[in-house]
N, C-alpha and C positions, 0 to 999 in steps of 0.2 A: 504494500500500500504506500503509496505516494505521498512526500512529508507537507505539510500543510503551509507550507512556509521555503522562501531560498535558505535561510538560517533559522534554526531550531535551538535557541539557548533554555538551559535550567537553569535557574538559582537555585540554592539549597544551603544547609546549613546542618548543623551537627547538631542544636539544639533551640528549641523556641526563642524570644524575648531578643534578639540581636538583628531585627529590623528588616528580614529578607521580602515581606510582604512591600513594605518601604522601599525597598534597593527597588524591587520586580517594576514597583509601577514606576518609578521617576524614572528608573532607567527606560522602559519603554515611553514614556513621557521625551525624555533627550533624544531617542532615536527616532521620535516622532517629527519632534522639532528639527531636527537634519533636513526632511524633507521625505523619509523613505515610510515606507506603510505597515504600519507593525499593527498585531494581535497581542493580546495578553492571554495566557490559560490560568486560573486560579485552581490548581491542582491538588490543592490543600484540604481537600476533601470535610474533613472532621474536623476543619477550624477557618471557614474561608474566611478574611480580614479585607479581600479588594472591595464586595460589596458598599461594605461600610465607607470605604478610605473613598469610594466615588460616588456614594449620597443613594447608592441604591439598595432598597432593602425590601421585603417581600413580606407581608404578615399574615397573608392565608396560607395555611400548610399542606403543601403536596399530599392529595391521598394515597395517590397511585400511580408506580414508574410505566405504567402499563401501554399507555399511548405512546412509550418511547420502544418503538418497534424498527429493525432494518426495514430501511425499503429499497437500500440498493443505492440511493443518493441522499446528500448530505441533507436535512429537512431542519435546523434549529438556526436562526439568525442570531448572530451575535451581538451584544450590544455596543453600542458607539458613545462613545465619551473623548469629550477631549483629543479629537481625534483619534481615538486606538476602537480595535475593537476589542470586546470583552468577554469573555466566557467564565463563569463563576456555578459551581454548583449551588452557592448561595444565592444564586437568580432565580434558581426554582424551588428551592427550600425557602420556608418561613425563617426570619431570623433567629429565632430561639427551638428553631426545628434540629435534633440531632438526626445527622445519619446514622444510623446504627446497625450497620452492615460489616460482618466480616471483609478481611481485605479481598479475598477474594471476589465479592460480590461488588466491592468497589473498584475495582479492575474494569469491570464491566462498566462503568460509570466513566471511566476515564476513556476509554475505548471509544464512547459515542463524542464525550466531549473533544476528543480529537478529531475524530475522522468524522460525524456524522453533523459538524458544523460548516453553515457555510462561510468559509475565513475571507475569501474571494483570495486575490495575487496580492497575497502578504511579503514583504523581504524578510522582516524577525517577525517572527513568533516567540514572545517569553513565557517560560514554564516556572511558575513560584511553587515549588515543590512544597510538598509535609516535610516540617524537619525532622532529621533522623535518620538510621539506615534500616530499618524492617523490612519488611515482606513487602509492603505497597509502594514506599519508596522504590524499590528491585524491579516491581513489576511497572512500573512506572516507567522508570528509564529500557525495561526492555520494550517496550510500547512505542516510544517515542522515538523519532532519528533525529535523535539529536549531531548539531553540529558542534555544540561544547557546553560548558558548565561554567560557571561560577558559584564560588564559595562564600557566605557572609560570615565575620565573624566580627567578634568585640574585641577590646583590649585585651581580657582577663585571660589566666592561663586554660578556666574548663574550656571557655568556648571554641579555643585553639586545638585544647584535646579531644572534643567532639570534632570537630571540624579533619582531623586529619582521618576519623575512622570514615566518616563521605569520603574522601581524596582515594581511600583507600576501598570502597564501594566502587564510585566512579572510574578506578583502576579496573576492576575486577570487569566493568561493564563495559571497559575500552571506547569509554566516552572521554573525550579529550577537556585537559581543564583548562580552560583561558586564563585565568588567575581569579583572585578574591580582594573582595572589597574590606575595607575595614572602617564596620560603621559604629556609629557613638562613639568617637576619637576623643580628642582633647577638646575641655571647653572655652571657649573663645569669651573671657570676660569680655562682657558691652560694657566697664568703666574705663578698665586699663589696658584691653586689648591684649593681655599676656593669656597665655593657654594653662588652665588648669586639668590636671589629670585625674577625673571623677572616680574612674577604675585604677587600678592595681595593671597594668602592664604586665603581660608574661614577660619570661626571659628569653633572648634572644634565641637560644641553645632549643628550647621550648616549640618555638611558634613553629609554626605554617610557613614560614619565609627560608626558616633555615633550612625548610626541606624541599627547595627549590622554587614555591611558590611563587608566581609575577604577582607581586602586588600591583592593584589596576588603580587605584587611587586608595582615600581617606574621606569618612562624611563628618563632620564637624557633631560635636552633639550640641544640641538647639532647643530650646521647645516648641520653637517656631512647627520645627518640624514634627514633631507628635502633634500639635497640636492642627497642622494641616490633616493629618490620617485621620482624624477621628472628627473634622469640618466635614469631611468628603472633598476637600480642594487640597491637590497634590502640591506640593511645594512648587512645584516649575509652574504652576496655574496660579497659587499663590503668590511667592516671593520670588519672580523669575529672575532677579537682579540679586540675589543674596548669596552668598559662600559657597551653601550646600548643593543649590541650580547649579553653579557654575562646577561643585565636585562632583554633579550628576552628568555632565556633558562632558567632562574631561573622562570619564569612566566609559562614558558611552561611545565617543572618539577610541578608547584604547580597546572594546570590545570588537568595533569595529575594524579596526587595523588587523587586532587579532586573525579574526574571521574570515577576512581577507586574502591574509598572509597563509594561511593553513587552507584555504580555498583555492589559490593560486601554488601550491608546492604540488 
């Protein structure tokens, strides 16, 4: 089956709370602003977060998956926001609706939300993965063709240490890793402009970098920015002109090159 997308990226992460719903959509946001036609997949199954971050939420609850039948062509419209378009399993779940499906039967959910959407002539498609490496993550990445991955992580040493058991998934899956971002970095006092370090830093010996990682940028920590996710207006919609916009577009430049360079070898 034929990838839905020229470029097929995941984000993912080792562990909840380090902002990859965040990275997924700004960065499809910067790659929007390029000029080129990007999709988002909110794959996130059991916790989807883009609903909310883009003001859309659903309060009647799905009775029944039963009308989502093959019919041989794709039949589900995606939505449009902000230029991208958007697939969220939270689009058809009520917002306090859980799925509560083995992963196996969530397989099945992933399977239509790739293929049985109409994405039209996308260039990226970004996948905001479940964090973690289990069974649905696995099944996930073997579903998808992907053309690479990115990694989120935080300063601290766990999420460094989650973060290399992915690297080492994504190995196994011989899915290629562009590099990781490194979000909630130092904070930028708005009196004296010096950067404070909220987190604890891993050691260098420690992280994701020493074990080859392309670091792709750094996202400033903000509350500007939390508090854009949970407006429904994305920072670059928001604060197009602020630190984090501009370390969304220098991220989105270096995925691109990426993607490029490993397309053309």
């Amino acid at each position: 089956m034929s990838a839905p997308a020229r470029f097929v990226v995941a984000v993912g992460s080792g562990k909840g709370g380090v902002g990859k719903s965040t990275v997924s959509l700004n960065l499809a946001l910067a790659l929007r602003e390029s000029g080129a036609r990007v999709g988002l997949l909110d794959a996130d199954f059991y916790g989807p977060d883009i609903p909310l971050m883009v003001n859309v939420t659903r309060t009647t609850p799905l009775k029944s998956w039963g009308f989502w039948q093959r019919s041989g062509q794709p039949r589900l419209d995606p939505l449009e926001r902000y230029g991208l378009r958007l697939m969220s399993v939270g689009f058809l779940l009520a917002e306090n609706q859980p799925l509560s499906w083995p992963a196996q039967m969530v397989e099945f959910v992933g399977r239509q939300l790739v293929h049985d959407v109409r994405w039209g002539d996308l260039e990226y498609l970004i996948v905001d993965l479940p964090p973690g490496t289990a069974d649905l993550q696995q099944q996930l990445l073997a579903l998808l063709s992907l053309s690479g991955a990115l990694v989120i992580v935080t300063p601290q040493d766990v999420a460094h240490l989650d973060a290399k058991k992915v690297l080492a998934m994504l190995a196994d899956a011989a899915v290629p890793v562009l590099g990781a971002v490194e979000n909630m970095s130092a904070l930028v006092c708005p009196h004296c402009g010096k950067e404070v370090d909220v987190f604890p830093r891993v050691s260098e010996s420690r992280s994701i970098w020493s074990a080859g990682v392309t670091r792709l940028g750094t996202i400033p920590l903000d509350p500007a920015l939390a508090r854009a996710g949970e407006d429904g207006k994305p920072l670059l919609i928001s604060d197009p002109s602020g630190p984090q916009a501009e370390a969304f577009r220098s991220i989105a430049s270096a995925v691109t090159r990426e993607l490029e360079r490993r397309g053309a070898a």
